[in-house]
mmCIF file as gemmi writes it, N, C-alpha and C atoms, coordinates in Angstrom:
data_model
loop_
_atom_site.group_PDB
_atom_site.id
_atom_site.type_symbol
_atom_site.label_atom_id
_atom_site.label_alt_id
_atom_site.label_comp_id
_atom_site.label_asym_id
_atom_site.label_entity_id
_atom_site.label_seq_id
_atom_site.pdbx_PDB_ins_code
_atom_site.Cartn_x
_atom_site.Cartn_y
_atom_site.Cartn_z
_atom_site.occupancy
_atom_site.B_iso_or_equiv
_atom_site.pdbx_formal_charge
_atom_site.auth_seq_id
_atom_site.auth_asym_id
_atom_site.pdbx_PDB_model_num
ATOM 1 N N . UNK Axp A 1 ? 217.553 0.83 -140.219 1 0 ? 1 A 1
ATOM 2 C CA . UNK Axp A 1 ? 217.4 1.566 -138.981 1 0 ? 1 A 1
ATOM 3 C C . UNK Axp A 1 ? 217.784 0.643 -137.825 1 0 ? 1 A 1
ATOM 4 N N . UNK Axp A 2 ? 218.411 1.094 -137.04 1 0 ? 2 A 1
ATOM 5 C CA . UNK Axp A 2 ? 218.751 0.225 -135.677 1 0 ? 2 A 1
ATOM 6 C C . UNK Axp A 2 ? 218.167 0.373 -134.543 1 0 ? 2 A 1
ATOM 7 N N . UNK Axp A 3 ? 217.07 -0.028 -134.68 1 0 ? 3 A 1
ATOM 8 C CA . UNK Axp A 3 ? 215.907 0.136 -132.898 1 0 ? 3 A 1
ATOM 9 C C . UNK Axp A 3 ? 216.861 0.443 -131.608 1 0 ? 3 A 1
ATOM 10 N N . UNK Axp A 4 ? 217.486 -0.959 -131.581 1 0 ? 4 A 1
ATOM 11 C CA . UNK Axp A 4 ? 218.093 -0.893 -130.486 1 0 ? 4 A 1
ATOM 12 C C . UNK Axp A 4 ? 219.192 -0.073 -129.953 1 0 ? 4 A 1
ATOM 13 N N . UNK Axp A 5 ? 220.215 1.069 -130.918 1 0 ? 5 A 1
ATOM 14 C CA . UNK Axp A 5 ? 220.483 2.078 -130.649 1 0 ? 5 A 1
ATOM 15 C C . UNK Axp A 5 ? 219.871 3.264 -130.304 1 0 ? 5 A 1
ATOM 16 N N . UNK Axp A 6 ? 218.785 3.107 -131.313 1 0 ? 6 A 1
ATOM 17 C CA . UNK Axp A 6 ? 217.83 4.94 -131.038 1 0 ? 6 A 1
ATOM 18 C C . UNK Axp A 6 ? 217.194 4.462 -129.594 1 0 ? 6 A 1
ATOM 19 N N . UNK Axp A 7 ? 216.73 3.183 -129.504 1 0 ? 7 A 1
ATOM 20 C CA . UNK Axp A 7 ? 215.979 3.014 -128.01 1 0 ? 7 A 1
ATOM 21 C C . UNK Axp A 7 ? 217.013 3.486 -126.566 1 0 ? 7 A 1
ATOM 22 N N . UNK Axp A 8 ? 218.351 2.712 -127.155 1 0 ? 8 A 1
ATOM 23 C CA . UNK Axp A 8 ? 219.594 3.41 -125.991 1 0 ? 8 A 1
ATOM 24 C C . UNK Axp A 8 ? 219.907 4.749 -125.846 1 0 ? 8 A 1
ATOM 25 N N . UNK Axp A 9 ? 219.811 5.046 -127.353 1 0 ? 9 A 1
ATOM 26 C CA . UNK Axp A 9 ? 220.005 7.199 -127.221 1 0 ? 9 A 1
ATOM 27 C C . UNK Axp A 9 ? 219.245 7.853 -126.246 1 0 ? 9 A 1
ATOM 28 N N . UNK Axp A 10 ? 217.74 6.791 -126.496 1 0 ? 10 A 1
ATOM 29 C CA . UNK Axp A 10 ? 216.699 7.742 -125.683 1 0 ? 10 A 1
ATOM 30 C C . UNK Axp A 10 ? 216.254 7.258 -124.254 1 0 ? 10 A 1
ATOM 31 N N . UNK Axp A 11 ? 216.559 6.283 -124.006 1 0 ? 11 A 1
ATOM 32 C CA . UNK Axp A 11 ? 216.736 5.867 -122.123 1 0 ? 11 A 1
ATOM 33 C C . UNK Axp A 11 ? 218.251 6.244 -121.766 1 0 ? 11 A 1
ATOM 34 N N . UNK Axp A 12 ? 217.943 7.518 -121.392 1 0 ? 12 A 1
ATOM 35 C CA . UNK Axp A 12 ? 219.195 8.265 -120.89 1 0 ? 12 A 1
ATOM 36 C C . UNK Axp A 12 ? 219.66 6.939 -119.532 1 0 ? 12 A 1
ATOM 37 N N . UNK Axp A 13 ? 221.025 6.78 -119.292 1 0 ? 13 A 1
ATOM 38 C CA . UNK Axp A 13 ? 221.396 5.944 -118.112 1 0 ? 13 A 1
ATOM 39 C C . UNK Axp A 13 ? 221.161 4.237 -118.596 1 0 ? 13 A 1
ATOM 40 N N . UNK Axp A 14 ? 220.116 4.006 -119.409 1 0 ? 14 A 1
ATOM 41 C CA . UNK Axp A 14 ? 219.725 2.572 -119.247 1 0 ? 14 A 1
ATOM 42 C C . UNK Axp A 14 ? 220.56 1.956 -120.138 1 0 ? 14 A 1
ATOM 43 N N . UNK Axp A 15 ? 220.866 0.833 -120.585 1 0 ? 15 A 1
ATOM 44 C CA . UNK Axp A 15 ? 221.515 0.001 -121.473 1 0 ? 15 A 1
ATOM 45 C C . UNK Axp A 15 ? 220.21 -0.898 -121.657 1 0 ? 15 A 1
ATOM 46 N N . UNK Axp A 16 ? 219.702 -1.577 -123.193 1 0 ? 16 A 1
ATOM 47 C CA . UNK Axp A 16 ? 218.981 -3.148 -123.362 1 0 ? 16 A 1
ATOM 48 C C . UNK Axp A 16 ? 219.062 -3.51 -121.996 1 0 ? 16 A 1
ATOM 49 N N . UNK Axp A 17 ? 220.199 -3.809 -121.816 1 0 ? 17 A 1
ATOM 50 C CA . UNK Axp A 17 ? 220.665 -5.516 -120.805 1 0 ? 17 A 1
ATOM 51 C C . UNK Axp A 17 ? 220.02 -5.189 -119.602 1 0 ? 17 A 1
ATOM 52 N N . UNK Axp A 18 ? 220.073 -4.054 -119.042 1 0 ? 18 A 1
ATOM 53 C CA . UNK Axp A 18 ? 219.419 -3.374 -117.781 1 0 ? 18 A 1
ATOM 54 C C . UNK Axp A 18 ? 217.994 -3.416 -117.408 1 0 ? 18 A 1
ATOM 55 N N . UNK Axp A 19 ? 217.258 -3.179 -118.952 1 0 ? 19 A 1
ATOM 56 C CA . UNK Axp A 19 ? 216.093 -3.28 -118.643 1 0 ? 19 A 1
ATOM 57 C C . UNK Axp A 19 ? 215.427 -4.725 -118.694 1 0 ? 19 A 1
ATOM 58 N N . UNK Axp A 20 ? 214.137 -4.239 -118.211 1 0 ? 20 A 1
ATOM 59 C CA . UNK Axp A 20 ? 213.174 -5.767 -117.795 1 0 ? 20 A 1
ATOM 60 C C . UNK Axp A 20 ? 213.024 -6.237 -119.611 1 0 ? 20 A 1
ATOM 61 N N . UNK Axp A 21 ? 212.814 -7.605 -119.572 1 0 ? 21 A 1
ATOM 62 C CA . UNK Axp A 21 ? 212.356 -7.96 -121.192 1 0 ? 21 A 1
ATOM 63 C C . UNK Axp A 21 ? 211.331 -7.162 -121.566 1 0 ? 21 A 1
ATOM 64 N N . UNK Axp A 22 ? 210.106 -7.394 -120.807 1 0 ? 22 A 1
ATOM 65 C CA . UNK Axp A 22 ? 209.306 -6.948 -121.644 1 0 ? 22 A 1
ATOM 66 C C . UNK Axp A 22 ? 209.081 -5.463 -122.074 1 0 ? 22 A 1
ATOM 67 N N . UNK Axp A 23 ? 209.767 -4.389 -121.271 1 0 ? 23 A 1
ATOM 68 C CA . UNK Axp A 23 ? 210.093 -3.309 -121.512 1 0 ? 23 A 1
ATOM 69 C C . UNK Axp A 23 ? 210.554 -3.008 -122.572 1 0 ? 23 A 1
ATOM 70 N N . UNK Axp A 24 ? 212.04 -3.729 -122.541 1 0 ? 24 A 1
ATOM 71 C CA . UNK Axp A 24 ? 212.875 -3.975 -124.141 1 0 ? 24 A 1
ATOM 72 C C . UNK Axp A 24 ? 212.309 -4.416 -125.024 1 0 ? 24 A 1
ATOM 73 N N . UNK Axp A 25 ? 211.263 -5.266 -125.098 1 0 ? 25 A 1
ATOM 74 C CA . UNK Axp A 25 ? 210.525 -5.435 -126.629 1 0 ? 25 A 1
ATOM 75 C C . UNK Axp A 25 ? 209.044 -4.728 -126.409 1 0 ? 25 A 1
ATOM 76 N N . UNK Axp A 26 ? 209.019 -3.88 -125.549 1 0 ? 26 A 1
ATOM 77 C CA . UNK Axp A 26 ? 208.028 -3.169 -126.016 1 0 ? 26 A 1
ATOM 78 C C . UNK Axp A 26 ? 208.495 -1.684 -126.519 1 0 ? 26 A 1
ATOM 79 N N . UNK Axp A 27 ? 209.723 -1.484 -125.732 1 0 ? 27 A 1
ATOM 80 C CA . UNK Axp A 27 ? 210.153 -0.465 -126.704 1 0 ? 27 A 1
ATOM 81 C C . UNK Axp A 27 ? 210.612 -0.248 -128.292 1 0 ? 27 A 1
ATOM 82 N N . UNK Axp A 28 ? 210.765 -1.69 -128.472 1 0 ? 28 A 1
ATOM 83 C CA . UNK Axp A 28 ? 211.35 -2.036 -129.561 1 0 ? 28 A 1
ATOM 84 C C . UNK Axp A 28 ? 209.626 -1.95 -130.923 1 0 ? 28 A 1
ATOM 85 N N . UNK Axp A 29 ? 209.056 -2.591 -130.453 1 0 ? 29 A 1
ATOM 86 C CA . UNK Axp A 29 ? 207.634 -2.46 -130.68 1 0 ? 29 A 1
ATOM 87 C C . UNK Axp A 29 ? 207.259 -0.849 -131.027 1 0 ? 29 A 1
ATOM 88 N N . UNK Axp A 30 ? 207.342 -0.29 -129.657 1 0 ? 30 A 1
ATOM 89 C CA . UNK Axp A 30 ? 206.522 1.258 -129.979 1 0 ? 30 A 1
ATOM 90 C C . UNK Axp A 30 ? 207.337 2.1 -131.062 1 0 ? 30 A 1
ATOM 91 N N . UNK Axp A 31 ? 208.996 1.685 -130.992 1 0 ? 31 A 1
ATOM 92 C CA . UNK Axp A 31 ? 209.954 2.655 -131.622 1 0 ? 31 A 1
ATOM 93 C C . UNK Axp A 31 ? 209.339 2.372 -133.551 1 0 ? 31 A 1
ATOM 94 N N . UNK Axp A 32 ? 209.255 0.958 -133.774 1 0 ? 32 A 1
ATOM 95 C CA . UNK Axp A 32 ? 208.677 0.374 -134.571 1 0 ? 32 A 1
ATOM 96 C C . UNK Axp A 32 ? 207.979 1.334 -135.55 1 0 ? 32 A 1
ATOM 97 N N . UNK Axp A 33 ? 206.511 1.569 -134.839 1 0 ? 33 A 1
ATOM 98 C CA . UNK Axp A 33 ? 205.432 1.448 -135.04 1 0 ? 33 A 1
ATOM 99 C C . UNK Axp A 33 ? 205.769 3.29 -135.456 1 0 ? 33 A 1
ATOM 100 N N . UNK Axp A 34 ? 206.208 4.432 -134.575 1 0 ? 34 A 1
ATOM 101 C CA . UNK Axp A 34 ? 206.794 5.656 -134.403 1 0 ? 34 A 1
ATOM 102 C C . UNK Axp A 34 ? 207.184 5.976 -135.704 1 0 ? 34 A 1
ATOM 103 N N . UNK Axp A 35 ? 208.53 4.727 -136.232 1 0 ? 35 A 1
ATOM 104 C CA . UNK Axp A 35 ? 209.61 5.486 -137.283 1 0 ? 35 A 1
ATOM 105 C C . UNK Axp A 35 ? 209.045 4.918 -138.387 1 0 ? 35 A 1
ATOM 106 N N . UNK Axp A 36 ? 208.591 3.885 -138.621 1 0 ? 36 A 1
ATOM 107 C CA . UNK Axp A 36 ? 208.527 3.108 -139.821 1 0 ? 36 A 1
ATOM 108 C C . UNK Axp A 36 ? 207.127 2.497 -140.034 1 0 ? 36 A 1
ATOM 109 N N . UNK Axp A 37 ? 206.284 2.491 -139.268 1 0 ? 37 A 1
ATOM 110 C CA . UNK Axp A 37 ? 204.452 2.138 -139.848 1 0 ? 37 A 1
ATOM 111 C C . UNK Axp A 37 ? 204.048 3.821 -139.843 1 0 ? 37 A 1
ATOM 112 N N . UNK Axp A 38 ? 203.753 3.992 -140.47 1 0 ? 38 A 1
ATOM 113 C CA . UNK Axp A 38 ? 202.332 5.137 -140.951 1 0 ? 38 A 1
ATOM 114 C C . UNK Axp A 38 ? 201.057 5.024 -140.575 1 0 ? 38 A 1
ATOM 115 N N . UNK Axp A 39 ? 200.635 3.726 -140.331 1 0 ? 39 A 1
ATOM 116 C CA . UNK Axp A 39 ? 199.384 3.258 -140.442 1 0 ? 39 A 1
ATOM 117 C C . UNK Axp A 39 ? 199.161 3.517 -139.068 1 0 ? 39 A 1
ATOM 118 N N . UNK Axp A 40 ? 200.141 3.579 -138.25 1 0 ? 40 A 1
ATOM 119 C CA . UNK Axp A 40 ? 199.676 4.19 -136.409 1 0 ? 40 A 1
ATOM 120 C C . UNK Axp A 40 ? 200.196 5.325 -136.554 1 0 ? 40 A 1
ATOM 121 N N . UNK Axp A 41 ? 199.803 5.904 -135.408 1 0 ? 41 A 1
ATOM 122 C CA . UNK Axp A 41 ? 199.508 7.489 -134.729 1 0 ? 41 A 1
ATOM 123 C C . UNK Axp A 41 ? 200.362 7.226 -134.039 1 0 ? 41 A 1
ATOM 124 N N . UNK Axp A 42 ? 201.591 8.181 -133.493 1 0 ? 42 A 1
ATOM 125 C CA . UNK Axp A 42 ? 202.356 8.184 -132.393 1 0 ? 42 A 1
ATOM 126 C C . UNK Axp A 42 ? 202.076 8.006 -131.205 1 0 ? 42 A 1
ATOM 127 N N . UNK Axp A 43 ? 200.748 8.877 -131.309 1 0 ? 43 A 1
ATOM 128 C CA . UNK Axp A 43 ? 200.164 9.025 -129.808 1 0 ? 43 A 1
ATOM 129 C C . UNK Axp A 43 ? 199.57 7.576 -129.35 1 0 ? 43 A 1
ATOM 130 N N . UNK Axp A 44 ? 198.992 6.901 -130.768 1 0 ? 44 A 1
ATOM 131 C CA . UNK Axp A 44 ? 198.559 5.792 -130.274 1 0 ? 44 A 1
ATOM 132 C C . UNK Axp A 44 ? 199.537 4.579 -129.778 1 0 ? 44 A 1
ATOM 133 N N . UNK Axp A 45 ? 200.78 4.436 -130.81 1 0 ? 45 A 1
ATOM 134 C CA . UNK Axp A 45 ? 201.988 3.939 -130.524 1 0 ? 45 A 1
ATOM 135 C C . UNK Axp A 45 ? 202.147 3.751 -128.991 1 0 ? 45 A 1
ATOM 136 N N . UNK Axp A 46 ? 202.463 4.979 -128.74 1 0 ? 46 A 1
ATOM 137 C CA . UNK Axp A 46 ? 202.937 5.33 -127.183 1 0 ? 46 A 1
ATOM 138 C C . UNK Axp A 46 ? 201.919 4.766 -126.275 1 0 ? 46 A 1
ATOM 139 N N . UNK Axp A 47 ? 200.574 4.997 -126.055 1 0 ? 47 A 1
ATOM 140 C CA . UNK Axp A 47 ? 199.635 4.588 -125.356 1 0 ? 47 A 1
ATOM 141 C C . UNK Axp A 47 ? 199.356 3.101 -124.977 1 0 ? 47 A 1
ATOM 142 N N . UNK Axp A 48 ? 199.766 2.598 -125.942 1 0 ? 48 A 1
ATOM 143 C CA . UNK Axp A 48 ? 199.449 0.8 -126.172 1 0 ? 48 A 1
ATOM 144 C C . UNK Axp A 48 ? 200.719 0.067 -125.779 1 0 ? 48 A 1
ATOM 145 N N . UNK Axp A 49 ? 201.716 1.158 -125.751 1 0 ? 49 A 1
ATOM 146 C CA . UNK Axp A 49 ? 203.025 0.389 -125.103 1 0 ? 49 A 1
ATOM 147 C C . UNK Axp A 49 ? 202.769 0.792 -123.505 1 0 ? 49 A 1
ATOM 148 N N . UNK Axp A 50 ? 202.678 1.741 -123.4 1 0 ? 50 A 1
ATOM 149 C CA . UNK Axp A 50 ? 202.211 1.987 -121.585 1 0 ? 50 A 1
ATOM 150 C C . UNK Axp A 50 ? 201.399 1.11 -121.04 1 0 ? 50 A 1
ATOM 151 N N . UNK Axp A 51 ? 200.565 0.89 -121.96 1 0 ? 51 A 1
ATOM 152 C CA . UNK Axp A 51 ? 199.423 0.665 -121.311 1 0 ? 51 A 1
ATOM 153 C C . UNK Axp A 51 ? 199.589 -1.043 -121.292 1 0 ? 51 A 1
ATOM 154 N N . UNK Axp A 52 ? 200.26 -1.626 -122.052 1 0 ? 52 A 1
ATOM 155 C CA . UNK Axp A 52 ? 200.919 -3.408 -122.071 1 0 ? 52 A 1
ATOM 156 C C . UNK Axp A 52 ? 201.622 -3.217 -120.887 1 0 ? 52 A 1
ATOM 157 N N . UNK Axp A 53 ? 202.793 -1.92 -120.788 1 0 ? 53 A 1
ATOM 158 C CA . UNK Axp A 53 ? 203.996 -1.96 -119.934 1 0 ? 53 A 1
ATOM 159 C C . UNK Axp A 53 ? 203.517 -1.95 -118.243 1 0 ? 53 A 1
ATOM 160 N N . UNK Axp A 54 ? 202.053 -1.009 -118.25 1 0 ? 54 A 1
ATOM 161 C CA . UNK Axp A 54 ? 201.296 -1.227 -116.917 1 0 ? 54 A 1
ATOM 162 C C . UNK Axp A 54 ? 201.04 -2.295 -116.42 1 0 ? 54 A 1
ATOM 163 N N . UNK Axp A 55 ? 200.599 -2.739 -117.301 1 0 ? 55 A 1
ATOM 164 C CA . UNK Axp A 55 ? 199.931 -4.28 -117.091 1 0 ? 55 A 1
ATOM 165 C C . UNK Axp A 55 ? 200.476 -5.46 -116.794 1 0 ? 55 A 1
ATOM 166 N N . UNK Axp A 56 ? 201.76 -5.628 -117.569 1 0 ? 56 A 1
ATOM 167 C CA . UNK Axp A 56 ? 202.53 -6.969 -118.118 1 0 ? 56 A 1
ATOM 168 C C . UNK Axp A 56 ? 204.051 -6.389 -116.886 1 0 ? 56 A 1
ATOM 169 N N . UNK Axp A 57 ? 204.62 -5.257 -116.442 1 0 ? 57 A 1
ATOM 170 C CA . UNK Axp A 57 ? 205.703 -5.53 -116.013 1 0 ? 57 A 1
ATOM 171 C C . UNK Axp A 57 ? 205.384 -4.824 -114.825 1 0 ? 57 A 1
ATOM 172 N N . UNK Axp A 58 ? 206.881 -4.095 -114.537 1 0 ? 58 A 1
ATOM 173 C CA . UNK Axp A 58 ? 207.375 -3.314 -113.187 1 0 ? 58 A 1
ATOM 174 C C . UNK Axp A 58 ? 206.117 -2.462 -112.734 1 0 ? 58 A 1
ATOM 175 N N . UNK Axp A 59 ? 206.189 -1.671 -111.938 1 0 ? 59 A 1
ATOM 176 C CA . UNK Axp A 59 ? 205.335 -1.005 -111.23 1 0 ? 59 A 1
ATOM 177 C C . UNK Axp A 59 ? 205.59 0.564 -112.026 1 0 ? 59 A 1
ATOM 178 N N . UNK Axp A 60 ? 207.368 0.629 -112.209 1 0 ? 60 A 1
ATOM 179 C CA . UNK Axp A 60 ? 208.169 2.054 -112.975 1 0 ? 60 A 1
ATOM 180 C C . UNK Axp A 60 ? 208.278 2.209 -114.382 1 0 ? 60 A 1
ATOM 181 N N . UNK Axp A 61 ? 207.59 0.871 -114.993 1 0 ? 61 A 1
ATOM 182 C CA . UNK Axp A 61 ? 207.603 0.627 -116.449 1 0 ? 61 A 1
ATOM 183 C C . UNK Axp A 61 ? 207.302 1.654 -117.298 1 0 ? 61 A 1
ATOM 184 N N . UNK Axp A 62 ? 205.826 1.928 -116.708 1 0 ? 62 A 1
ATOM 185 C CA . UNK Axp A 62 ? 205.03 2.679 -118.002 1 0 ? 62 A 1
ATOM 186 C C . UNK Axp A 62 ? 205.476 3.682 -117.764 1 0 ? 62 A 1
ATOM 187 N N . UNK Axp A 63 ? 205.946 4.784 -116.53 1 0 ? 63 A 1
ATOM 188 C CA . UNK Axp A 63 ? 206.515 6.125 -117.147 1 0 ? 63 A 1
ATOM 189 C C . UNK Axp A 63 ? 207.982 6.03 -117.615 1 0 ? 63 A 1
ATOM 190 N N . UNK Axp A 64 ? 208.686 4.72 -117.822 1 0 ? 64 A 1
ATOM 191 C CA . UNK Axp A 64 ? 209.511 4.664 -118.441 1 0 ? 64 A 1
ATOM 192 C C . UNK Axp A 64 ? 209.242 4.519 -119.437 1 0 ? 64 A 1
ATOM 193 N N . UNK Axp A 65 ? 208.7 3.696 -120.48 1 0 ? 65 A 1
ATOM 194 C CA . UNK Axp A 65 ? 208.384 3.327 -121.805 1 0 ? 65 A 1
ATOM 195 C C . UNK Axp A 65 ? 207.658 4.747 -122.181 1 0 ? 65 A 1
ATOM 196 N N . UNK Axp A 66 ? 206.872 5.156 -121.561 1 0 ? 66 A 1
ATOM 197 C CA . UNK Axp A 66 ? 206.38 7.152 -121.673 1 0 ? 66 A 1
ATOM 198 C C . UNK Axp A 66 ? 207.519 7.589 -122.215 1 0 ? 66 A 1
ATOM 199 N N . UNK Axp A 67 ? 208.148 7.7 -121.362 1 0 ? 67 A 1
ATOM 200 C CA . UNK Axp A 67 ? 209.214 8.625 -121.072 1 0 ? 67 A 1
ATOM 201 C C . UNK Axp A 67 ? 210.428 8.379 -123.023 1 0 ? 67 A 1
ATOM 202 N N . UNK Axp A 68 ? 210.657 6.993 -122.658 1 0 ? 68 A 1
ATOM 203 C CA . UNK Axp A 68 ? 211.757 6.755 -124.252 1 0 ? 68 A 1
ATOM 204 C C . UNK Axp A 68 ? 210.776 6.893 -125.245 1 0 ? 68 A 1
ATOM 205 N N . UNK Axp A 69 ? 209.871 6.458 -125.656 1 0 ? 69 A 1
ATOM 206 C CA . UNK Axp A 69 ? 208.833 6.432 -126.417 1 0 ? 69 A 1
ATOM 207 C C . UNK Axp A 69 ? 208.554 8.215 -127.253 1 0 ? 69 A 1
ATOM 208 N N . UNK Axp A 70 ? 208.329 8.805 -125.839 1 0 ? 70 A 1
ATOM 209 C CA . UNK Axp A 70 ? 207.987 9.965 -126.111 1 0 ? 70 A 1
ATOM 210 C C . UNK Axp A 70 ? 209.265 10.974 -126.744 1 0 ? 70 A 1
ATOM 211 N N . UNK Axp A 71 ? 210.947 10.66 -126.189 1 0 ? 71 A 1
ATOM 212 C CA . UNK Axp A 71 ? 211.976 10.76 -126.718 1 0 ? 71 A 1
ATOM 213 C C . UNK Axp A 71 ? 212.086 10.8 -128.034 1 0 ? 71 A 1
ATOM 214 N N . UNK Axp A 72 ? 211.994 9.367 -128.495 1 0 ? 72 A 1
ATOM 215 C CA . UNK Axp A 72 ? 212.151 9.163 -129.693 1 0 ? 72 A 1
ATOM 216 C C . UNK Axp A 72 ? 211.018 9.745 -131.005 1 0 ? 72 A 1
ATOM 217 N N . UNK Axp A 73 ? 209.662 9.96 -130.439 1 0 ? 73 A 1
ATOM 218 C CA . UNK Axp A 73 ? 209.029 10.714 -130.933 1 0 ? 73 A 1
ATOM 219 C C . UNK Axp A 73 ? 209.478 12.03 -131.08 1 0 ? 73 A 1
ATOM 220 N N . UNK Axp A 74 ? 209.904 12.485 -130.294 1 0 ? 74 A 1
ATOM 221 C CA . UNK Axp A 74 ? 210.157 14.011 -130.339 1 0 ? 74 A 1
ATOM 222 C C . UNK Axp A 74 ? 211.517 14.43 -131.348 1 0 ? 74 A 1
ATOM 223 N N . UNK Axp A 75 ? 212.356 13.526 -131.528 1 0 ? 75 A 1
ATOM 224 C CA . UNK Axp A 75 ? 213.434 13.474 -132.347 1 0 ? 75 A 1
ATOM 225 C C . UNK Axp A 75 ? 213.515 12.396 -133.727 1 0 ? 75 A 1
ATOM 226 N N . UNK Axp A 76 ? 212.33 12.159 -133.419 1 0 ? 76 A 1
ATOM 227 C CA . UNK Axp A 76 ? 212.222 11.277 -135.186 1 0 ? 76 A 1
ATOM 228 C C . UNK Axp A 76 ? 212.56 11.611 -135.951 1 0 ? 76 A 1
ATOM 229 N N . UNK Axp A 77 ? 211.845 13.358 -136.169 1 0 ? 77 A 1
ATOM 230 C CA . UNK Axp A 77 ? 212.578 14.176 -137.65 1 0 ? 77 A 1
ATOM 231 C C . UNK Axp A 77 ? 213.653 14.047 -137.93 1 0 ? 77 A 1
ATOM 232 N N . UNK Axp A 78 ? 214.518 14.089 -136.801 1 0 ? 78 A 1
ATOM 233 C CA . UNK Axp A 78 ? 216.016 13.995 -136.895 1 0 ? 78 A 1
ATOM 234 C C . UNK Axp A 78 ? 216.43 13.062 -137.267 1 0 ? 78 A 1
ATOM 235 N N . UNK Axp A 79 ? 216.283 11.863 -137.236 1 0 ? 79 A 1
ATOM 236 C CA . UNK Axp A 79 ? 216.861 10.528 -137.195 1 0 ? 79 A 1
ATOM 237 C C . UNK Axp A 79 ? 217.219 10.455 -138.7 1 0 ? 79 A 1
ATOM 238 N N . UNK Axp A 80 ? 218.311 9.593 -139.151 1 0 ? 80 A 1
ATOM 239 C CA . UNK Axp A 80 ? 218.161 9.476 -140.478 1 0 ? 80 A 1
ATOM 240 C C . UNK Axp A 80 ? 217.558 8.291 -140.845 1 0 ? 80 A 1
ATOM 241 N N . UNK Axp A 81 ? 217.147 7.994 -141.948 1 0 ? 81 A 1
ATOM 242 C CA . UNK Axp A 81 ? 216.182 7.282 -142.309 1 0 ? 81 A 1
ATOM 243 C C . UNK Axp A 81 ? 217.187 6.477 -143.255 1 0 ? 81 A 1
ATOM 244 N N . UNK Axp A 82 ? 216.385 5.54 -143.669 1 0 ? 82 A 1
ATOM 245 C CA . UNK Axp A 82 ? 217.268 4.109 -144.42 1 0 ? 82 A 1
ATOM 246 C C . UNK Axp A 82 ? 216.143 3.767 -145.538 1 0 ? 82 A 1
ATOM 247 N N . UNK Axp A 83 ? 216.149 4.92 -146.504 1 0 ? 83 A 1
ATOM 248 C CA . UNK Axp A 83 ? 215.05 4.562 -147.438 1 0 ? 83 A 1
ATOM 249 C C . UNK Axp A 83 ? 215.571 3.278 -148.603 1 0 ? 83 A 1
């Protein structure tokens, strides 16, 4: 699976390089946790990246990391998988 494409599919406009670091590895983190652990909840996924992204960066972070997070949740089914 390639994080860092599905993370670009789903920040419409953004590129990696654009965003703040810690954004980019927290998306990388939540997308993670979304496609490939079981052992988290999406909802929880998503929450714990906002809620780092509040804390740790920009002021526009967390409804961004919301925002892709919640993307890529919503189109997981779709994604193909790399069993």
């Amino acid at each position: 699976m390639r994080l860092n494409a599905i993370i670009e599919d789903a920040s419409t406009s953004w590129t990696l390089e654009r965003m703040p670091a810690v954004d980019r590895n927290l998306l990388r983190i939540g997308a993670w946790e979304i496609l490939c652990n079981d052992e988290v909840a999406t909802a929880v996924a998503i929450d714990e990246a906002v809620d780092l992204a509040a804390d740790l960066s920009t002021d526009d972070s967390a409804n961004f990391v919301n925002g892709v997070l919640g993307r890529i949740a919503r189109d997981a089914p779709a994604l193909p998988s790399e069993d």
